[in-house]
Z-matrix of the N, CA and C atoms (Angstrom, degrees):
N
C 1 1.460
C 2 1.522 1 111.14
N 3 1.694 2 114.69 1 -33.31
C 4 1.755 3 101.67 2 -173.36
C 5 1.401 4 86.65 3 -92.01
N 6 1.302 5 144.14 4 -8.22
C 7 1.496 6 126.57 5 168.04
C 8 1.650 7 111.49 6 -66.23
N 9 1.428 8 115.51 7 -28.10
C 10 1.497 9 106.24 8 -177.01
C 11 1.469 10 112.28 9 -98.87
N 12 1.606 11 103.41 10 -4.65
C 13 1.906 12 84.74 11 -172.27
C 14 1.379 13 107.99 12 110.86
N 15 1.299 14 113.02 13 -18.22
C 16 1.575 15 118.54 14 -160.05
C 17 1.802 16 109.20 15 -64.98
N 18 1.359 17 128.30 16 143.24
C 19 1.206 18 140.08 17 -148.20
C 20 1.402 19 84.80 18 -106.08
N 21 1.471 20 120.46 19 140.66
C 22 1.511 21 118.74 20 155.97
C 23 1.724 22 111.08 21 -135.25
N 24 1.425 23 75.37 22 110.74
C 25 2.531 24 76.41 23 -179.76
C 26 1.496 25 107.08 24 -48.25
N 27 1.984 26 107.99 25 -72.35
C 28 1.108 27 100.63 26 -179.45
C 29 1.381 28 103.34 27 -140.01
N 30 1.607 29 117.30 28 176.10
C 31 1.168 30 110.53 29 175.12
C 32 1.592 31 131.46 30 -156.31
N 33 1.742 32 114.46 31 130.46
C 34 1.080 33 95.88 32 -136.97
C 35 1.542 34 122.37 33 -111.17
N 36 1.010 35 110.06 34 -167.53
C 37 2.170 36 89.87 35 -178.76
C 38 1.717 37 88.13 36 -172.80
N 39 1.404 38 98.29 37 155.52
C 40 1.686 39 106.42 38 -162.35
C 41 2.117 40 91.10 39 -117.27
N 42 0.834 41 106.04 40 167.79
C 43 1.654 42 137.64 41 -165.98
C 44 1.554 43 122.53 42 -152.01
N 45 1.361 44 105.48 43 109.74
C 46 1.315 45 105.82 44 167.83
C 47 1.361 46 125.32 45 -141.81
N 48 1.638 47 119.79 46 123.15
C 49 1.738 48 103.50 47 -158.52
C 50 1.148 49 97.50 48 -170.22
N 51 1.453 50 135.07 49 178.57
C 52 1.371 51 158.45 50 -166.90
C 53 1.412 52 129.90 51 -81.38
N 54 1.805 53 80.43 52 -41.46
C 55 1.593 54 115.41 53 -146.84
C 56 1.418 55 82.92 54 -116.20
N 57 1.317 56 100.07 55 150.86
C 58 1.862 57 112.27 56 -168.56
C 59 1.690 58 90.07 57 -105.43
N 60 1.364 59 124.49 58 -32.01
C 61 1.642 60 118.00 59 -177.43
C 62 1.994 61 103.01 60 -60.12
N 63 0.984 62 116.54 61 -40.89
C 64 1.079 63 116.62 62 178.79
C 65 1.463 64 119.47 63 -57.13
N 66 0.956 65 130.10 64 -18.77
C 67 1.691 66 131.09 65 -175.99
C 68 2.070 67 95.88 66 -98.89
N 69 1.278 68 111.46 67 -28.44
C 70 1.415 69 94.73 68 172.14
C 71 1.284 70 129.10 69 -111.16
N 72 1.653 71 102.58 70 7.28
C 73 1.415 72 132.41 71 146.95
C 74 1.826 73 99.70 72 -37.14
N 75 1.477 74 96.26 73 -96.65
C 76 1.588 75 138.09 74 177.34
C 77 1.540 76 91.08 75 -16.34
N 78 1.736 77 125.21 76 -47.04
C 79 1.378 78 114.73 77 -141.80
C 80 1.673 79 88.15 78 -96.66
N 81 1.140 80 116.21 79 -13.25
C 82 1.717 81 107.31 80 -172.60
C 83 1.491 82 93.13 81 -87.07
N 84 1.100 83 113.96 82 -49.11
C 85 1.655 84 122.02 83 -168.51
C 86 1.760 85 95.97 84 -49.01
N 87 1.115 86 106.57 85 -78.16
C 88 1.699 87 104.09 86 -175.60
C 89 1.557 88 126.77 87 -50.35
N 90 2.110 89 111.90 88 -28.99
C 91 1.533 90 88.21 89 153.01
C 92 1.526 91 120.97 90 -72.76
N 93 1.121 92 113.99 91 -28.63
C 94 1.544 93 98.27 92 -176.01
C 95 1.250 94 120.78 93 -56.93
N 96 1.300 95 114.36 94 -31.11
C 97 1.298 96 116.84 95 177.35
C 98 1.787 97 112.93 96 -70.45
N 99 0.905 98 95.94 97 -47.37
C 100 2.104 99 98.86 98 170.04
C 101 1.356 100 105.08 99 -36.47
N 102 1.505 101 107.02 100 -66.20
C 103 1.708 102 128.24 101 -153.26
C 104 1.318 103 82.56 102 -61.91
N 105 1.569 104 153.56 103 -46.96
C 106 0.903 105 161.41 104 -106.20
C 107 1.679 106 104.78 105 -94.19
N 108 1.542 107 101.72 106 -38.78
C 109 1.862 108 127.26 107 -153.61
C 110 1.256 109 96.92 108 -117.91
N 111 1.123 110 135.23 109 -13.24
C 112 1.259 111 149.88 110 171.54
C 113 1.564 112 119.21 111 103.05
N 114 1.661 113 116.90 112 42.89
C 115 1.203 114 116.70 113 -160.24
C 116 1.456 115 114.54 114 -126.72
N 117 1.588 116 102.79 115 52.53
C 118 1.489 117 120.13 116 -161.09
C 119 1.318 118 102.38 117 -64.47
N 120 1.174 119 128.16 118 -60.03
C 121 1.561 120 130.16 119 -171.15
C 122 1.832 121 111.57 120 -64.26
N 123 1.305 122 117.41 121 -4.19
C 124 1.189 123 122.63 122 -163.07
C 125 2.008 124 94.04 123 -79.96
N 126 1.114 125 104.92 124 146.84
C 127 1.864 126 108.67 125 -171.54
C 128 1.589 127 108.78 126 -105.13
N 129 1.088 128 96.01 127 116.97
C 130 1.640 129 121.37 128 179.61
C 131 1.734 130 118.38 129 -62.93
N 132 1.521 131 121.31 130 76.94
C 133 1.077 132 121.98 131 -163.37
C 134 1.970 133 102.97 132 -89.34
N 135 1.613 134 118.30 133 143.11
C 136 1.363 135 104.61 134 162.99
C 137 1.623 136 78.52 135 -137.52
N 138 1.931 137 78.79 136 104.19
C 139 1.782 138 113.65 137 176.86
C 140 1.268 139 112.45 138 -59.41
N 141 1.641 140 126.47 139 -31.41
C 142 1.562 141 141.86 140 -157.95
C 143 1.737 142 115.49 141 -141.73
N 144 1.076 143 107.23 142 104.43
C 145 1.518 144 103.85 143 171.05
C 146 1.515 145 109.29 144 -155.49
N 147 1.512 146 115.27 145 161.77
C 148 1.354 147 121.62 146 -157.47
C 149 1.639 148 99.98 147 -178.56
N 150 1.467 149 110.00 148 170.25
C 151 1.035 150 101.76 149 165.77
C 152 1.664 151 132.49 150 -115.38
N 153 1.119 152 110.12 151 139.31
C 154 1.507 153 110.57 152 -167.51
C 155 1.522 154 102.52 153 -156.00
N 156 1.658 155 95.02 154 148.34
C 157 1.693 156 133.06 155 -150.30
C 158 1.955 157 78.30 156 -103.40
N 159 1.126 158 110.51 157 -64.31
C 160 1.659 159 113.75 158 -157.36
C 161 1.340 160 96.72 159 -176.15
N 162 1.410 161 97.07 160 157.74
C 163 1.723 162 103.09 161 -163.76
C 164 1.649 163 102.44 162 -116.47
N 165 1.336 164 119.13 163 34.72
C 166 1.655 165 110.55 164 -174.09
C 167 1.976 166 92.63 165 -147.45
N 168 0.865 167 137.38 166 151.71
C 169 1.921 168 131.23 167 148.53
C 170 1.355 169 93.93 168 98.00
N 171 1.360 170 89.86 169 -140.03
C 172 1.437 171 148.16 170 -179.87
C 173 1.562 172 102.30 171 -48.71
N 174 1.765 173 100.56 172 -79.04
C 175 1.300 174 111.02 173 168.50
C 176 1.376 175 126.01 174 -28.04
N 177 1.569 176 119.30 175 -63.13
C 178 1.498 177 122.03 176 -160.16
C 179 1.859 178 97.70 177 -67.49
N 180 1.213 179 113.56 178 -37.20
C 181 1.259 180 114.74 179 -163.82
C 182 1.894 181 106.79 180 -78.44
N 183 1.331 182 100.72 181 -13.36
C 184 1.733 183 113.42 182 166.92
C 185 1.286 184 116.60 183 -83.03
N 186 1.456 185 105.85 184 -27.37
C 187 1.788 186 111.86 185 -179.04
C 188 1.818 187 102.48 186 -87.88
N 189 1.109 188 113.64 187 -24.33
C 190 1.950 189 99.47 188 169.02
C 191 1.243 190 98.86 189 -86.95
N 192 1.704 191 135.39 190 -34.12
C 193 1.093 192 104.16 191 161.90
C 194 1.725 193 133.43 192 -20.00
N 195 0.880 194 87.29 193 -99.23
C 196 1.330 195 137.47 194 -177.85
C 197 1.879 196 105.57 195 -38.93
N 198 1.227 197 91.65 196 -77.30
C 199 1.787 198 94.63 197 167.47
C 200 1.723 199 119.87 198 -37.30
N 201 1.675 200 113.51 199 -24.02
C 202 1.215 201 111.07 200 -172.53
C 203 1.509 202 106.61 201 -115.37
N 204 1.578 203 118.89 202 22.28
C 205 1.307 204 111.25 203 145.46
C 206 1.197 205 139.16 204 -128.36
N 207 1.313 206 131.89 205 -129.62
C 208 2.031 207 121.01 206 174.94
C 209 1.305 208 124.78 207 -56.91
N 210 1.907 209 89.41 208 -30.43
C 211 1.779 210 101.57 209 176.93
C 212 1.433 211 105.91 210 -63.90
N 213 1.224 212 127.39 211 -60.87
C 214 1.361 213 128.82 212 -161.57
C 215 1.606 214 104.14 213 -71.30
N 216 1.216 215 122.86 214 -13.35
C 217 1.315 216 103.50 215 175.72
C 218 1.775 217 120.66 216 -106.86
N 219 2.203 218 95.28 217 -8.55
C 220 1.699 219 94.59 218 154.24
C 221 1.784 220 100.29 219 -65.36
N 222 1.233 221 130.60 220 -51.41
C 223 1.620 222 127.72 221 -163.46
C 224 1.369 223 87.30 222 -46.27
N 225 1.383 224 127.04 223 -66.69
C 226 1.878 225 120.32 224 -155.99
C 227 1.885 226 89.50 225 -48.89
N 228 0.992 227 129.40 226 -81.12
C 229 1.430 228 146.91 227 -160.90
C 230 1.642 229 100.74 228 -28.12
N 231 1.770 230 105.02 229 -41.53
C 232 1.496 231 114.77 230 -170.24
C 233 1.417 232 112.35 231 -83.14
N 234 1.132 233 104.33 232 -24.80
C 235 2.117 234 125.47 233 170.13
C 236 1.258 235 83.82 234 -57.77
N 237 1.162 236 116.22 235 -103.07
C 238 1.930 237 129.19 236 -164.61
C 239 0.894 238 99.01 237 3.45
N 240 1.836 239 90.21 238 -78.84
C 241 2.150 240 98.04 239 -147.23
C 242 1.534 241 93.90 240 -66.93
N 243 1.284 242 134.14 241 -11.95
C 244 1.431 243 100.89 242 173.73
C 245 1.552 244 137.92 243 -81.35
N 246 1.337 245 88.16 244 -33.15
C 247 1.796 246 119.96 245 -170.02
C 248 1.805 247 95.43 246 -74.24
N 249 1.308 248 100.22 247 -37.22
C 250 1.910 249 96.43 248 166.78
C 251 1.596 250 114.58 249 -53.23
N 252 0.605 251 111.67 250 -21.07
C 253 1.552 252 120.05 251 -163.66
C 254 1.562 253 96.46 252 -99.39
N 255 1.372 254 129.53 253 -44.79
C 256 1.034 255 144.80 254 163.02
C 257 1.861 256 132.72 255 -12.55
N 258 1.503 257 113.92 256 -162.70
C 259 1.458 258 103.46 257 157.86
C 260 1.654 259 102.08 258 -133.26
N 261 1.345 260 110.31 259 12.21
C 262 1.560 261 104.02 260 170.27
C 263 1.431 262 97.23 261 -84.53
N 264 2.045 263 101.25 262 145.83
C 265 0.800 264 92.79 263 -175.65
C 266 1.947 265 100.17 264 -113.11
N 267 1.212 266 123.65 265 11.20
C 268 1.258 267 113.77 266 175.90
C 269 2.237 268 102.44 267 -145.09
N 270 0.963 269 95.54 268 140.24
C 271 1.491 270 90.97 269 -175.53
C 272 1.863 271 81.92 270 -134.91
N 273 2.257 272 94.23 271 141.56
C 274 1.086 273 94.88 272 -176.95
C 275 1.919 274 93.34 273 -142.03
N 276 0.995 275 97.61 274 118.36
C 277 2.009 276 100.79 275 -162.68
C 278 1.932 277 93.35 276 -78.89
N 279 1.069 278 81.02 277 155.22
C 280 1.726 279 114.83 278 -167.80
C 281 1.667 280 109.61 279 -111.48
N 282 1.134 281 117.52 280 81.11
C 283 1.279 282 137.38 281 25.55
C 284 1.513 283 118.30 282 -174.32
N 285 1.234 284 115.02 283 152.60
C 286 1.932 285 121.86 284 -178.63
C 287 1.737 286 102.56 285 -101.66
N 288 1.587 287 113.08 286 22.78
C 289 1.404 288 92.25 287 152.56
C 290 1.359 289 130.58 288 -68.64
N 291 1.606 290 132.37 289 129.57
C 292 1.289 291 123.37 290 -163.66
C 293 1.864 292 106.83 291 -62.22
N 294 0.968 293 125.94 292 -33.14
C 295 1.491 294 128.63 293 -169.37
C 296 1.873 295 102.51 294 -85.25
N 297 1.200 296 130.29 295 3.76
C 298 0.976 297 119.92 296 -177.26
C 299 1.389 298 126.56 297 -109.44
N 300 1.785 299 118.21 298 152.44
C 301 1.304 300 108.70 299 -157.78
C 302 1.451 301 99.43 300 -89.10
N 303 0.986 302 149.21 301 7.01
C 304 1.501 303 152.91 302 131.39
C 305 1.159 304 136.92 303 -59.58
N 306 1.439 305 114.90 304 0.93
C 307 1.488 306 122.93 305 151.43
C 308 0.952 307 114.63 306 -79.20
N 309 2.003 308 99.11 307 116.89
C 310 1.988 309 102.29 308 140.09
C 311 1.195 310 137.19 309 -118.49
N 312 1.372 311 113.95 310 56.74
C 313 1.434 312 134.79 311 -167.11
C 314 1.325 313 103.86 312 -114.68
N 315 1.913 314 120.74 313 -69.46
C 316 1.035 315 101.31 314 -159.18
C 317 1.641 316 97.42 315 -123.15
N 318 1.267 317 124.84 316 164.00
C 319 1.760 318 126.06 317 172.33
C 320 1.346 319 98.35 318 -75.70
N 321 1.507 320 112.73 319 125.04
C 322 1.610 321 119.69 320 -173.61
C 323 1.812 322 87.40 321 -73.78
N 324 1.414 323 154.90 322 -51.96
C 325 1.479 324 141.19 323 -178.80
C 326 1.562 325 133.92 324 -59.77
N 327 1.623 326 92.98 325 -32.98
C 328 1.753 327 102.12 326 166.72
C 329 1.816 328 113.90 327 -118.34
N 330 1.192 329 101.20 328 -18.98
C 331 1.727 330 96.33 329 -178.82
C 332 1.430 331 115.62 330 84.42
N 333 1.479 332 114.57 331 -7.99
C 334 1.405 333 119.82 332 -177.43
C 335 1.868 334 105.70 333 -58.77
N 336 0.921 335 100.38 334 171.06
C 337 1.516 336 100.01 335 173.88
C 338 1.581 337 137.35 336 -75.49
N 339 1.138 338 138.03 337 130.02
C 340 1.643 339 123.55 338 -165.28
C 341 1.795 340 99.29 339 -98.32
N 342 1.188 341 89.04 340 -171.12
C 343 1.577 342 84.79 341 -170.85
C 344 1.683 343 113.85 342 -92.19
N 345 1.251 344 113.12 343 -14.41
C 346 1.553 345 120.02 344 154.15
C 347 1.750 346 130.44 345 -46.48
N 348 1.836 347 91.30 346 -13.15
C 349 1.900 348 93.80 347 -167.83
C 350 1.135 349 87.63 348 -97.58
N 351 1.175 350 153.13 349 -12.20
C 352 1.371 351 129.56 350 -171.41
C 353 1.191 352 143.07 351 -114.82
N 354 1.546 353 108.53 352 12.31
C 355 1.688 354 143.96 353 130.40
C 356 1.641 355 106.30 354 -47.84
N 357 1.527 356 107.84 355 -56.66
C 358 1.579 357 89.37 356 -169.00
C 359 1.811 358 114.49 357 -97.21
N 360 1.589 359 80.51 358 8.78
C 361 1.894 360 83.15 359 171.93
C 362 1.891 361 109.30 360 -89.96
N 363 1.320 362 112.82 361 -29.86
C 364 1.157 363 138.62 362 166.84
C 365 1.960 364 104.13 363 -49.27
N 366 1.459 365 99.30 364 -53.51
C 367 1.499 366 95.48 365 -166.69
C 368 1.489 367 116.00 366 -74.30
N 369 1.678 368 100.89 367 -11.66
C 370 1.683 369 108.68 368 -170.49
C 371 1.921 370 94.37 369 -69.80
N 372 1.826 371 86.67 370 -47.10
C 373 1.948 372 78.06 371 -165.70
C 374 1.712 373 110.08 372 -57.55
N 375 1.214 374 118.83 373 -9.31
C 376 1.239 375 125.11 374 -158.13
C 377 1.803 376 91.19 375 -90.89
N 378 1.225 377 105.61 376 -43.45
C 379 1.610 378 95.62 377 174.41
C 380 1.430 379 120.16 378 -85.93
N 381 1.240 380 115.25 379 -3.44
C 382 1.627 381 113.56 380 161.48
C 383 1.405 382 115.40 381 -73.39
N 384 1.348 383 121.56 382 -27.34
C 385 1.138 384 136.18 383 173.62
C 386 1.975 385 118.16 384 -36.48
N 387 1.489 386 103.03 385 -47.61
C 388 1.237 387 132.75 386 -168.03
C 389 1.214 388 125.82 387 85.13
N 390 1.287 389 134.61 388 -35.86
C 391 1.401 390 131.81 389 -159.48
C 392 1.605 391 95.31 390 -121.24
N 393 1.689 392 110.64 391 152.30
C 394 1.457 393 113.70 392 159.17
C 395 1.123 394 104.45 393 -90.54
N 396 1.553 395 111.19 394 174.04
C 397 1.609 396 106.45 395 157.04
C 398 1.728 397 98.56 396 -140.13
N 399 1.458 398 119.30 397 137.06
C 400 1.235 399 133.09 398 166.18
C 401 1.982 400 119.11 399 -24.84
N 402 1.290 401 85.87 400 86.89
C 403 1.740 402 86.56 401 167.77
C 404 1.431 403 116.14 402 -106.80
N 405 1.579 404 104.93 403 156.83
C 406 1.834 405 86.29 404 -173.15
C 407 1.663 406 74.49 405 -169.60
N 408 1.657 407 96.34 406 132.43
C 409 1.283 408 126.01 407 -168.41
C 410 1.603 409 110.65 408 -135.76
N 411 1.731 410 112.08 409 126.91
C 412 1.687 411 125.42 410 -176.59
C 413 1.478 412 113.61 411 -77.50
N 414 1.247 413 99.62 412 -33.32
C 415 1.495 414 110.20 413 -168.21
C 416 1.371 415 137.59 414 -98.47
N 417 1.489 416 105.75 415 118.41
C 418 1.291 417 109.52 416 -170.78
C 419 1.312 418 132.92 417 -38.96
N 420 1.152 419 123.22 418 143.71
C 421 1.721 420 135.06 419 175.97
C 422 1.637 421 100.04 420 65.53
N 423 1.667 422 116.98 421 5.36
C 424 1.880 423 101.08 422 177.59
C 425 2.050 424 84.66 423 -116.67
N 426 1.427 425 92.63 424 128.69
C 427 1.795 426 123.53 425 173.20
C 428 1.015 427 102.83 426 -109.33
N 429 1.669 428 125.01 427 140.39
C 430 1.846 429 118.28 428 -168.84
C 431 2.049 430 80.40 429 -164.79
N 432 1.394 431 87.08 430 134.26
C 433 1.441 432 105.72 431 175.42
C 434 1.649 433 97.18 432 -122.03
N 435 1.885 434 108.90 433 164.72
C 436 1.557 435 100.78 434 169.97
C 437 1.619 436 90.78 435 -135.94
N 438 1.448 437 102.94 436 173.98
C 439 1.933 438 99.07 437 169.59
C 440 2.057 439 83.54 438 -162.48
N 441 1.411 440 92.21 439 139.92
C 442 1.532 441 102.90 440 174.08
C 443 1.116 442 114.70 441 -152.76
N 444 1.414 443 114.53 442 142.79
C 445 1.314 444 122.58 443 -171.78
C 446 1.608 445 110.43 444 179.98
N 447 1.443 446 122.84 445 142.86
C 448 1.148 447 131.57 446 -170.55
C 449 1.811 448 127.59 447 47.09
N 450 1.805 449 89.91 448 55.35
C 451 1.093 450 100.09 449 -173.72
C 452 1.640 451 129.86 450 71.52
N 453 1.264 452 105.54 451 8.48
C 454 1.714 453 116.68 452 -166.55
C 455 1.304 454 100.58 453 -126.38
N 456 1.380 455 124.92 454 167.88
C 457 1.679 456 136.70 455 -176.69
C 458 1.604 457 99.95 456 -154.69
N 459 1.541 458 108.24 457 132.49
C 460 1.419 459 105.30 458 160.81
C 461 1.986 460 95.25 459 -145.01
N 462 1.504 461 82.62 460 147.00
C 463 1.993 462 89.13 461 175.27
C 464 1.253 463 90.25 462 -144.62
N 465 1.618 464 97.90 463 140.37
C 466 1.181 465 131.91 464 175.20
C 467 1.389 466 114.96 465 -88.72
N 468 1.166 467 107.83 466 124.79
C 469 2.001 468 107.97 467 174.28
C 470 1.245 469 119.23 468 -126.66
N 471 1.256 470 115.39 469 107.91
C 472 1.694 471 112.58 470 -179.47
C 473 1.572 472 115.57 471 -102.60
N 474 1.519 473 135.05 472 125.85
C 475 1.043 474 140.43 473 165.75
C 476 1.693 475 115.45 474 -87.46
N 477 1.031 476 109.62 475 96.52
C 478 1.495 477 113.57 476 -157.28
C 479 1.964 478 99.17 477 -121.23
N 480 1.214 479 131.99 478 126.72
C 481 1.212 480 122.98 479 -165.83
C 482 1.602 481 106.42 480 -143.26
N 483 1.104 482 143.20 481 100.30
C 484 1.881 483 131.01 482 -174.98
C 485 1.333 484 107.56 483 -60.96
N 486 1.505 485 114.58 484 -1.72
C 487 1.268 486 113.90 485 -169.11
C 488 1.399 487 116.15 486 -100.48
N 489 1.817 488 138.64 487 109.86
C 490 1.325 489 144.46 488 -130.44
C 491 1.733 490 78.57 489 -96.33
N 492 1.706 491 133.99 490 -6.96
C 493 1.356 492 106.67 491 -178.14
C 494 1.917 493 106.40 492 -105.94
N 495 1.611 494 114.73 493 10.46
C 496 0.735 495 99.71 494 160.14
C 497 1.384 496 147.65 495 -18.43
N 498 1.531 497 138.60 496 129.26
C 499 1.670 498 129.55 497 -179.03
C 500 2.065 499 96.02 498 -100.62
N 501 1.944 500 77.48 499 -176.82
C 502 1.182 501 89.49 500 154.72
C 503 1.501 502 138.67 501 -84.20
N 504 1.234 503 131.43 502 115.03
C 505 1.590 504 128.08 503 -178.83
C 506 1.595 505 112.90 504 -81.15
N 507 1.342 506 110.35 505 128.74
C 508 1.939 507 112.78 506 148.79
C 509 1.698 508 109.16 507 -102.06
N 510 1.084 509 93.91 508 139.02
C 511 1.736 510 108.85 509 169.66
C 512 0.975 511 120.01 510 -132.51
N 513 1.641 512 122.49 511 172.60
C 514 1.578 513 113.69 512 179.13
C 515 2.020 514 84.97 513 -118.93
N 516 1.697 515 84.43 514 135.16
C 517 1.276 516 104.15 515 144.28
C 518 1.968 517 152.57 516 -104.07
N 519 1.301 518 111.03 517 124.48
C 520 1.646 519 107.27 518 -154.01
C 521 1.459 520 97.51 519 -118.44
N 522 1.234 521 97.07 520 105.32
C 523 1.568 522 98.60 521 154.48
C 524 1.453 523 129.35 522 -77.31
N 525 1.377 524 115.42 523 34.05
C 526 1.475 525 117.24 524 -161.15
C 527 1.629 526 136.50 525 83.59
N 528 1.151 527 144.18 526 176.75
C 529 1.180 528 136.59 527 -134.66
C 530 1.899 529 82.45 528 -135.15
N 531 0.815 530 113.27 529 -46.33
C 532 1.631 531 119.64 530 168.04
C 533 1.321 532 128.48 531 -86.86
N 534 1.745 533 101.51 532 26.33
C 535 1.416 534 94.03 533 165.13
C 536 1.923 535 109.00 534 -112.19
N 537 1.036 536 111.79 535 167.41
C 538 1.463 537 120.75 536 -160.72
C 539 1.450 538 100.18 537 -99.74
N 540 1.787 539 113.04 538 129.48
C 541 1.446 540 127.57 539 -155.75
C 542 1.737 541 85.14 540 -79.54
N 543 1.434 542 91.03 541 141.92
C 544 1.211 543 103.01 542 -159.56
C 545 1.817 544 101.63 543 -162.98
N 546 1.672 545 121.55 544 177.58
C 547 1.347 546 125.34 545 -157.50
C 548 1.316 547 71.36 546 -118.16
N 549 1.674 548 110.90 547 147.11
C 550 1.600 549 130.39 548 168.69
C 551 2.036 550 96.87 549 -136.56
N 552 1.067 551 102.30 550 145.21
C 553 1.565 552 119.34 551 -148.17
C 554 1.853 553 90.11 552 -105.76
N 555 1.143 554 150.90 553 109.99
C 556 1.669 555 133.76 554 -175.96
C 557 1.472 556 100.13 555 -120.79
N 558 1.672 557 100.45 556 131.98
C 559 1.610 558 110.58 557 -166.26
C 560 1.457 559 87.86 558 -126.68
N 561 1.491 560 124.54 559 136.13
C 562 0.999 561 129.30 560 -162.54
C 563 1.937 562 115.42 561 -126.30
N 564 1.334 563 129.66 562 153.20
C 565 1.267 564 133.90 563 -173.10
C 566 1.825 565 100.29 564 -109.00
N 567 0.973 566 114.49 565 105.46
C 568 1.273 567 96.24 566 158.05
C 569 1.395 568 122.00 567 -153.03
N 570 1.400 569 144.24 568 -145.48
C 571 1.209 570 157.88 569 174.15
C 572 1.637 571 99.14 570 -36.02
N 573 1.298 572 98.39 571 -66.99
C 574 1.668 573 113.40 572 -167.44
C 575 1.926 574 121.84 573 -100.54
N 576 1.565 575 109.14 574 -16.03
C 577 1.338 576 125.18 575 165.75
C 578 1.659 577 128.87 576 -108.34
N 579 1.203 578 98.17 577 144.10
C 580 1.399 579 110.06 578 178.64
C 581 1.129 580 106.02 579 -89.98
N 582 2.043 581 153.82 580 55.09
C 583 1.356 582 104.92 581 -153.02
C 584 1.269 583 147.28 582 66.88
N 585 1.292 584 89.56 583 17.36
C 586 1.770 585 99.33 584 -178.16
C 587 1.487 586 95.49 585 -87.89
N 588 1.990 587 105.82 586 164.00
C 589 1.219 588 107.78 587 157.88
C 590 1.337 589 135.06 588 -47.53
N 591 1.077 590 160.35 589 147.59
C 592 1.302 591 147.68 590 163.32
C 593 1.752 592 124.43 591 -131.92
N 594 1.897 593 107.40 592 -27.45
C 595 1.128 594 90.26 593 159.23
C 596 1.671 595 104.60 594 -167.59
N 597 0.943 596 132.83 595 -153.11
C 598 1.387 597 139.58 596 -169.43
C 599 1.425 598 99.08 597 -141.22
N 600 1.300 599 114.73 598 146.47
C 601 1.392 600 135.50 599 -174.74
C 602 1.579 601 104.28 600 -131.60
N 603 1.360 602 121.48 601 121.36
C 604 1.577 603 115.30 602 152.94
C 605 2.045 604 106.23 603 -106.60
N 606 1.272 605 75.05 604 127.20
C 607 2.338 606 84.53 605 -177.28
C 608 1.537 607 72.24 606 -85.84
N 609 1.933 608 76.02 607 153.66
C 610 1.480 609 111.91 608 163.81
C 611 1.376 610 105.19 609 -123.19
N 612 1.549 611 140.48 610 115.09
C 613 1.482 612 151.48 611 -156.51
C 614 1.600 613 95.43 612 30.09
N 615 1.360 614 100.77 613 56.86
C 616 1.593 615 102.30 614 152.89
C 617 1.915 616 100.48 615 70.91
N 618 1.604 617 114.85 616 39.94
C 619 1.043 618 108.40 617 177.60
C 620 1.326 619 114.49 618 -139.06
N 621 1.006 620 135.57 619 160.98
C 622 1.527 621 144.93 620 154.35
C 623 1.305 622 136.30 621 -179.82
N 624 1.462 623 123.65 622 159.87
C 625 1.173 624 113.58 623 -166.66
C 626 1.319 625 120.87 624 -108.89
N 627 1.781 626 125.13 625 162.48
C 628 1.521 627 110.93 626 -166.34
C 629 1.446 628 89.32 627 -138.27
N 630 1.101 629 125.33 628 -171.62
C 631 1.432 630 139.65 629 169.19
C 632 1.564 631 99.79 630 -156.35
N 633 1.646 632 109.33 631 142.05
C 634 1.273 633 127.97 632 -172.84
C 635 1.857 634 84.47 633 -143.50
N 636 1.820 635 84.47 634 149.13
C 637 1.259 636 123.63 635 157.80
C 638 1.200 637 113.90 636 -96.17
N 639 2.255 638 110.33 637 138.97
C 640 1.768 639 107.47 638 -174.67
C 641 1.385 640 107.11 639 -62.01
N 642 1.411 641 119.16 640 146.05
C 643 1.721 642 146.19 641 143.73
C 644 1.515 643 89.37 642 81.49
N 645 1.585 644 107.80 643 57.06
C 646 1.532 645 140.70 644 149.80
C 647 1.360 646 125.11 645 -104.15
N 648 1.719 647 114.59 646 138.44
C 649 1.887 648 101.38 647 170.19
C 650 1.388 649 106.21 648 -127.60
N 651 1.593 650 118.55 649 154.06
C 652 1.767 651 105.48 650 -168.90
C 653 1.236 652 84.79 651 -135.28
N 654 1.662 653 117.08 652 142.63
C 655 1.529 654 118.19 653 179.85
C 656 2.100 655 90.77 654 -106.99
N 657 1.271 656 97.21 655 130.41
C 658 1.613 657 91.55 656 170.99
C 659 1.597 658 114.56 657 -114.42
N 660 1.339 659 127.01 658 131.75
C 661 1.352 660 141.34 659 -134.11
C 662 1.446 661 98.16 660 -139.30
């Protein structure tokens, strides 16, 4: 194609895996390869992604597990905030057909919501928001995105782990040294919540600490 001239808008490549390094593995590897031919402006789509253990046995029947509950929808939450950060520039999850065993959005018998939709219902308000803001996280298996705008802040935190001996983690969270001590509101995803409230935070110079349970997501408000 760069021998003929040939134009490419965007271009796309699918991902499927356990491990959250692997999808932003995949996304550096494939721009480099664009930038490579001379196809810098060309847009880095990963059209298909989900989560999966192995696609044959044991495995495949652990990955619908799994993909269709809190875990698989901390992994979606832990995809996002990472691949944002990333060089893909469009991620499109696989899949919201209602009859399919790779949906975790909606219940193919009632349509009610699964616990996979509300990571990416979470991420919509986060892009209505307009603006990101720089998050940056040390600790393994915890992914945290932010978006602010019109005087408001929400960050997303997913504790997402492939590992079934995962514990419980506490961390401290800092919004900076110049931010003003203040009440932060934490609505949580888990086993038994949609996003519900769960607790109140007062920072001290813009600090405080939380504790999460593995293949959990907490929106902080």
């Amino acid at each position: 194609m760069r021998e003929h001239g040939v134009p490419m808008d965007f271009y796309s490549w699918h991902r499927y895996s356990d491990k959250i390094e692997d999808f932003t593995i995949d996304a550096k590897r494939h721009r480099e390869l664009l930038d490579k031919y001379g196809y810098t402006e060309t847009e880095s789509i990963l059209n298909e992604w989900n989560y999966v253990v192995g696609w044959e046995g044991k495995t495949w029947k652990k990955s619908l597990i799994e993909m269709n509950s809190v875990k698989g929808a901390a992994f979606c939450a832990a995809v996002m905030a990472q691949c944002q950060k990333s060089s893909a520039d469009m991620l499109m999850y696989y899949d919201a057909r209602i009859q399919s065993s790779m949906n975790n959005l909606f219940d193919r018998n009632t349509l009610e919501p699964k616990k996979g939709y509300y990571p990416v219902k979470l991420w919509g308000e986060m892009l209505k928001m307009g603006a990101e803001c720089k998050t940056e996280c040390d600790i393994p298996d915890i992914y945290a995105a932010s978006a602010v705008g019109n005087g408001k802040s929400v960050t997303m935190i997913a504790y997402y782990s492939a590992d079934d001996r995962a514990v419980t983690r506490s961390f401290k969270i800092d919004f900076g040294k110049n931010e003003k001590d203040r009440l932060y509101s934490i609505f949580t995803l888990d086993e038994d919540k949609d996003f519900e409230l769960t607790e109140t935070c007062a920072s001290d110079n813009g600090e405080f600490f939380i504790t999460m349970k593995p293949n959990t997501v907490i929106a902080i408000r």
